[in-house]
Backbone bond lengths (Angstrom), bond angles and torsions (degrees), N, CA, C in turn:
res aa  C-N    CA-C-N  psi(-1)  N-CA   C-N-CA  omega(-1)  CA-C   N-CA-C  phi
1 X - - - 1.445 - - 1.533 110.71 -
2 X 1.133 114.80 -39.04 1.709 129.16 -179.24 1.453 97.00 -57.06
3 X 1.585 133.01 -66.31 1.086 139.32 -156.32 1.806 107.12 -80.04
4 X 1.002 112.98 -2.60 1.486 128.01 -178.10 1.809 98.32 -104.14
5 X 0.911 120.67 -21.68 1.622 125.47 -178.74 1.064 98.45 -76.63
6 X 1.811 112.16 -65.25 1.698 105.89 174.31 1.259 127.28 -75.95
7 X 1.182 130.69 8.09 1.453 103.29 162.87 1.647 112.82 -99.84
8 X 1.481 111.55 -9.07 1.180 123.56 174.38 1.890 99.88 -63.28
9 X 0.812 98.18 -59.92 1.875 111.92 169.18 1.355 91.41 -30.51
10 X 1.816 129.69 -75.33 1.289 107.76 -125.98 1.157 82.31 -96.59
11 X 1.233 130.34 -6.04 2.010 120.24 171.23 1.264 101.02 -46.77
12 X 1.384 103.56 -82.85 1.999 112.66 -168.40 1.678 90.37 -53.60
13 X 1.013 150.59 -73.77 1.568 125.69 176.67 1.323 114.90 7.82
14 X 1.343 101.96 -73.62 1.513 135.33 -131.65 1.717 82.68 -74.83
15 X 1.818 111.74 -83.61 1.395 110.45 166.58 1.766 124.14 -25.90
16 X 1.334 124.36 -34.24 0.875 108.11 179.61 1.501 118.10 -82.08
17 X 1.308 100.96 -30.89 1.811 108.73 -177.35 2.159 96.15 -63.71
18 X 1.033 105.92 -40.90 1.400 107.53 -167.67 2.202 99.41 -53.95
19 X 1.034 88.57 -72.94 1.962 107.82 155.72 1.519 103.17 -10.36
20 X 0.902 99.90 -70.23 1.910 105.78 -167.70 1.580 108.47 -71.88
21 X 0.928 95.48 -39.65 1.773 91.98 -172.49 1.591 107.34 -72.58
22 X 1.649 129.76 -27.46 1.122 134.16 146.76 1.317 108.70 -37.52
23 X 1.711 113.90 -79.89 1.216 109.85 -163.06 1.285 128.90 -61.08
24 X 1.675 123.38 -19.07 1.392 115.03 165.85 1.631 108.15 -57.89
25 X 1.198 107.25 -53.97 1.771 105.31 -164.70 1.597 105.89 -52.35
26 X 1.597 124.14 -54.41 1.045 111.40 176.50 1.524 135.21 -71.51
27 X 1.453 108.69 -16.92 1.817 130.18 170.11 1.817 88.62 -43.96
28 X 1.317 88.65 -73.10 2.237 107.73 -159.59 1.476 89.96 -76.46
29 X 0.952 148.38 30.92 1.715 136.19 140.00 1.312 111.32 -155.49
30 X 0.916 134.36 35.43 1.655 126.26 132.97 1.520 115.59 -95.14
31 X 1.574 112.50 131.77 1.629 97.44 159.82 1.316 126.89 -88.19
32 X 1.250 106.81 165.67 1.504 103.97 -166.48 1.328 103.56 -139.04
33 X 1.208 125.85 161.20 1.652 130.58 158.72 1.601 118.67 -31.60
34 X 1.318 120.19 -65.44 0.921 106.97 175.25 1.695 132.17 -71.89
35 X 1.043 125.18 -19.97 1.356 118.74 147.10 1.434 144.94 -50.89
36 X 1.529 100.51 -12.53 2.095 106.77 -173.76 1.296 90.11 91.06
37 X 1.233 144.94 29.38 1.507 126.80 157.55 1.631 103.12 69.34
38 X 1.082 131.96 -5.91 1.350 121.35 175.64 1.408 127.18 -68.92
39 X 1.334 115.57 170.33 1.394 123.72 -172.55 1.658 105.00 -86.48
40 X 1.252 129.15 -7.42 1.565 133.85 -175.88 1.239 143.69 -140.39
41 X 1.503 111.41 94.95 1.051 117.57 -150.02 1.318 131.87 -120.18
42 X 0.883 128.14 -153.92 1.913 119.44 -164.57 1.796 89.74 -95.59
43 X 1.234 92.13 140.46 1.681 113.69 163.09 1.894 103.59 -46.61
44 X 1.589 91.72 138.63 1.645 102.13 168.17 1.155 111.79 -37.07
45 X 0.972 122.65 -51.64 1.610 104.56 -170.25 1.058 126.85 -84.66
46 X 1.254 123.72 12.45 1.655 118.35 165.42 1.632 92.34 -113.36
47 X 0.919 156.22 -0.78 1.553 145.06 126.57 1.145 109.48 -10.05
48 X 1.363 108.13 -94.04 1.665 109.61 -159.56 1.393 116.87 -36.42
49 X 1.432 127.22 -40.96 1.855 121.66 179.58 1.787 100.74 -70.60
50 X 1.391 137.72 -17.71 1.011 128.33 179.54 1.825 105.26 -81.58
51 X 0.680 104.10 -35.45 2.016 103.73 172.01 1.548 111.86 -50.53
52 X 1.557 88.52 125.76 1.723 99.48 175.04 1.323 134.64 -61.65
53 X 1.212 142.39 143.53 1.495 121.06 -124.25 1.804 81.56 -102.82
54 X 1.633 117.39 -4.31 1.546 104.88 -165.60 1.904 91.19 -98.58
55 X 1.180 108.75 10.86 1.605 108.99 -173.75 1.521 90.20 -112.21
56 X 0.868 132.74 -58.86 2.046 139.84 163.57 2.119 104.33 -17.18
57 X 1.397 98.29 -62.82 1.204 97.64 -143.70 1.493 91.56 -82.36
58 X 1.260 144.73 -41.43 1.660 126.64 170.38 1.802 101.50 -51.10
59 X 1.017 104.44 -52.35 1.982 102.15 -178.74 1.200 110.45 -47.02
60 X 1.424 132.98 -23.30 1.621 123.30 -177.03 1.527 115.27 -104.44
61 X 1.643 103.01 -26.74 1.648 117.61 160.89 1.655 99.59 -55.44
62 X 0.928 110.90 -71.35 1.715 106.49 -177.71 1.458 118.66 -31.93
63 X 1.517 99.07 -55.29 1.601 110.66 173.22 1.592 107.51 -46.02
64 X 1.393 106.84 -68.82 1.377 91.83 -179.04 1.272 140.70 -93.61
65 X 1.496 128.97 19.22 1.099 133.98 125.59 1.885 131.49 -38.34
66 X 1.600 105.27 -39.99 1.358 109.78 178.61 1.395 113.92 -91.53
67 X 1.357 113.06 -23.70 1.927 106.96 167.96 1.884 82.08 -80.10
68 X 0.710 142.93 -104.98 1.377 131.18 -154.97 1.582 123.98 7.44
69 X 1.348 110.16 -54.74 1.526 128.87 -151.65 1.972 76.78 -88.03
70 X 1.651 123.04 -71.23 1.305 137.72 175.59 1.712 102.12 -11.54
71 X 1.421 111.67 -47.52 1.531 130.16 -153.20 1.594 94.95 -82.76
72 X 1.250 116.81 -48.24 1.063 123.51 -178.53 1.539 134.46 -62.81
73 X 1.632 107.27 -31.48 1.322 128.33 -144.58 2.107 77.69 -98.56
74 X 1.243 122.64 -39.69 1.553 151.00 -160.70 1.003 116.43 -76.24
75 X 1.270 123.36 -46.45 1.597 115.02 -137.37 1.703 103.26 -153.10
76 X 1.057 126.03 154.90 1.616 125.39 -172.09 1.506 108.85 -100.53
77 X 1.507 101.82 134.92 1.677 112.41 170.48 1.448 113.21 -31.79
78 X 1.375 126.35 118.96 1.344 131.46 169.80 1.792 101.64 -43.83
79 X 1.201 109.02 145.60 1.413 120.73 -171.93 0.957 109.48 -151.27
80 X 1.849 140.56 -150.35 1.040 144.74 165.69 1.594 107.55 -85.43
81 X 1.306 128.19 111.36 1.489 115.80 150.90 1.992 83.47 103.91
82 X 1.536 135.65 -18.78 1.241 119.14 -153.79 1.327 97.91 -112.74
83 X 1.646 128.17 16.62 1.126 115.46 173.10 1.390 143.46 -29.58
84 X 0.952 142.19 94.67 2.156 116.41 -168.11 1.322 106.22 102.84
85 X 1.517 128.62 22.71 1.276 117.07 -174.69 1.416 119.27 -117.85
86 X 1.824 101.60 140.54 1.715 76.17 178.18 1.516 101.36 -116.52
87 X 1.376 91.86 -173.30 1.577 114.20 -175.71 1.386 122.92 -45.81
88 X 1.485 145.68 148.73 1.177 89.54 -162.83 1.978 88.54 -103.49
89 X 1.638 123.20 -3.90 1.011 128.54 162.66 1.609 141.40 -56.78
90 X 1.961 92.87 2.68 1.643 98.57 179.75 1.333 97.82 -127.95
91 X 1.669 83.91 165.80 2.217 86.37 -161.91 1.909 67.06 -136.17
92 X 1.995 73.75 126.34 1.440 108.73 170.60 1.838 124.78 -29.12
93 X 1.552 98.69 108.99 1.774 83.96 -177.76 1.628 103.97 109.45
94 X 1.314 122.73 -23.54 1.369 111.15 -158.67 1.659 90.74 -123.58
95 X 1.445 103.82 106.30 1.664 126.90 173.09 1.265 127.68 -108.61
96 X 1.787 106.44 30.37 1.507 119.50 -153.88 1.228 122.26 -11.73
97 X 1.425 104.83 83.67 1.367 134.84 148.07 1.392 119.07 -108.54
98 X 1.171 120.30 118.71 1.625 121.88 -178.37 1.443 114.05 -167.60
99 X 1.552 103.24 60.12 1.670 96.91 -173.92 1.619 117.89 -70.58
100 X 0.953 116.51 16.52 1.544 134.87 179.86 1.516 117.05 -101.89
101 X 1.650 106.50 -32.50 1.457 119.28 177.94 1.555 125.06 64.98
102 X 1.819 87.44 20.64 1.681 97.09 -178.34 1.766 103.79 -80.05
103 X 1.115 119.58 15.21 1.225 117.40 -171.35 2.238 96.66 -88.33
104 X 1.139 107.66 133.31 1.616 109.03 -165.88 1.976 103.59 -92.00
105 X 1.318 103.01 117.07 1.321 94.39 174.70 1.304 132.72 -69.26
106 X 1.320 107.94 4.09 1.659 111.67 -176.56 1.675 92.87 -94.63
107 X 1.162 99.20 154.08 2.076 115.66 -162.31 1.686 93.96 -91.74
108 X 1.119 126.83 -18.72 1.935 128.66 176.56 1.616 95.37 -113.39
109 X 1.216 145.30 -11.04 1.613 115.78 140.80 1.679 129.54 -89.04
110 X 1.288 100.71 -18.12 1.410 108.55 160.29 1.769 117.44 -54.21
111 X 1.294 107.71 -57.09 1.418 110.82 175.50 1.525 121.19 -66.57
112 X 1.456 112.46 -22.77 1.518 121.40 174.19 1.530 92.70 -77.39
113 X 1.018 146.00 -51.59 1.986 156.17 -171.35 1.491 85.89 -59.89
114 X 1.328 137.22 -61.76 1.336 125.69 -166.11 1.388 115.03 -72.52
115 X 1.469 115.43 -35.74 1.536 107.10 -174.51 1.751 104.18 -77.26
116 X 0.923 99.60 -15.46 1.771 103.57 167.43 1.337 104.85 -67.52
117 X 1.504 125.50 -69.27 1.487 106.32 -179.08 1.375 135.68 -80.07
118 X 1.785 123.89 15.94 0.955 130.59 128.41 1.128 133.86 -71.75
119 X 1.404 127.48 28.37 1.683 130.56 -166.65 1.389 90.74 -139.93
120 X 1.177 132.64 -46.60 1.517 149.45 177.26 1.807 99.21 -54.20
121 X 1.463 110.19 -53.66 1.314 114.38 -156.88 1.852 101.62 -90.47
122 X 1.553 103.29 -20.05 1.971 79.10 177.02 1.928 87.05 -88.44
123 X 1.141 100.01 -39.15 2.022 73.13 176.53 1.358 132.35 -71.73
124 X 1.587 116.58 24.47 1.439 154.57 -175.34 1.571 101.80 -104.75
125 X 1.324 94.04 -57.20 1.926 95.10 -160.57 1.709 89.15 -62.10
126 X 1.627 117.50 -65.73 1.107 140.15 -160.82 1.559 108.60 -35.84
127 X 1.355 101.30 -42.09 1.868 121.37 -175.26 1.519 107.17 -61.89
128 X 1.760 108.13 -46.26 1.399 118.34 -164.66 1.664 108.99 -71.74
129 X 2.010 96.30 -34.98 1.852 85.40 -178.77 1.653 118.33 -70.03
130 X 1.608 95.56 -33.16 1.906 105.88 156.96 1.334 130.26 -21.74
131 X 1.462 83.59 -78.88 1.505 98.01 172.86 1.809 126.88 -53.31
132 X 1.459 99.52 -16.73 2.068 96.34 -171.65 1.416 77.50 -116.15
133 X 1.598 136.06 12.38 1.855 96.53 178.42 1.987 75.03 -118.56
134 X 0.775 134.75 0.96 1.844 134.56 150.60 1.356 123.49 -63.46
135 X 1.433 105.60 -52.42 1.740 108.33 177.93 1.602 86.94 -71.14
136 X 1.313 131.53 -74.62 1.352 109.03 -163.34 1.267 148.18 -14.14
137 X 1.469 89.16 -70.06 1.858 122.70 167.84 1.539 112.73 -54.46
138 X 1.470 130.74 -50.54 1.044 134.54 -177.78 1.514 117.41 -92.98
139 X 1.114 131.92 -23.48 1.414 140.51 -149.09 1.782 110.56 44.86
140 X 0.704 131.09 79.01 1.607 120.16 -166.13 2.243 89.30 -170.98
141 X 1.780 84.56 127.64 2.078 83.61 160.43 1.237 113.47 -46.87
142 X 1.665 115.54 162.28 1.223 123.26 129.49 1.721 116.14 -20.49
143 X 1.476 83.19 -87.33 1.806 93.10 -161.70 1.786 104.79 -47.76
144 X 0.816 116.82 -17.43 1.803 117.28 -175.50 1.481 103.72 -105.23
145 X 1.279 139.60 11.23 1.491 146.95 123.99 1.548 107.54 -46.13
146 X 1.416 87.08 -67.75 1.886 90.80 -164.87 1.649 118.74 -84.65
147 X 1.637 108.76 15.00 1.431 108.27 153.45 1.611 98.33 94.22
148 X 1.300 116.70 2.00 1.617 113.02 158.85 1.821 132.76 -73.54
């Protein structure tokens, strides 16, 4: 059960590190309305306080609507003594959701598909702390590091 907690951990990690490293690249090169339509723009991290607070608050309802359901589908009603536990019928990561159906029904390409996106996602997380201890230090995008 312990070892099913953490890899459940480093899944959503993993997805989330993958998430961020998207969203910097597309944050610092898309234009947008609020920028003047230009091609150059403020580092990720001064984004987020410029977002309108009525565009914020459905984006975090969403958020937590889907860890909700995630929580549910995973993990056992807090009880006496069962704090932190999951099911013991779900394998970490898998919230059958797959309206795409890229999910592989054979049980040895499934596990080859997962150890892929655990390999993707710690060189995901790793990219994302990169990427915010770079803008920090320098004040400067990603993409305007690497000469875009």
């Amino acid at each position: 059960s312990e070892v099913k907690r953490f890899r459940e951990a480093e899944i959503m990690h993993s997805r989330v590190g993958m998430m961020a490293v998207l969203g910097y690249i597309i944050g610092e090169s898309t234009p947008t309305i609020n920028y003047g339509m230009d091609t150059h723009h403020t580092i990720a991290h001064n984004q987020l306080p410029e977002i309108n607070l009525a565009v914020m608050l459905p984006f975090f309802l969403v958020i937590n609507v889907a860890e909700a359901l995630r929580a549910n589908t995973g993990w056992v009603e807090p009880a006496q003594g069962t704090l932190f536990a999951i099911r013991e019928r779900y394998y970490p990561g898998d919230i059958k959701f797959d309206p795409l159906g890229l999910k592989p029904t054979d049980a040895k390409k499934f596990a080859e598909m997962q150890t892929k996106e655990l390999s993707n996602g710690r060189l995901a997380m790793l990219a994302a702390a990169g990427f915010c201890a770079q803008e920090l230090i320098n004040g400067k995008g990603i993409l305007e590091n690497l000469g875009f």
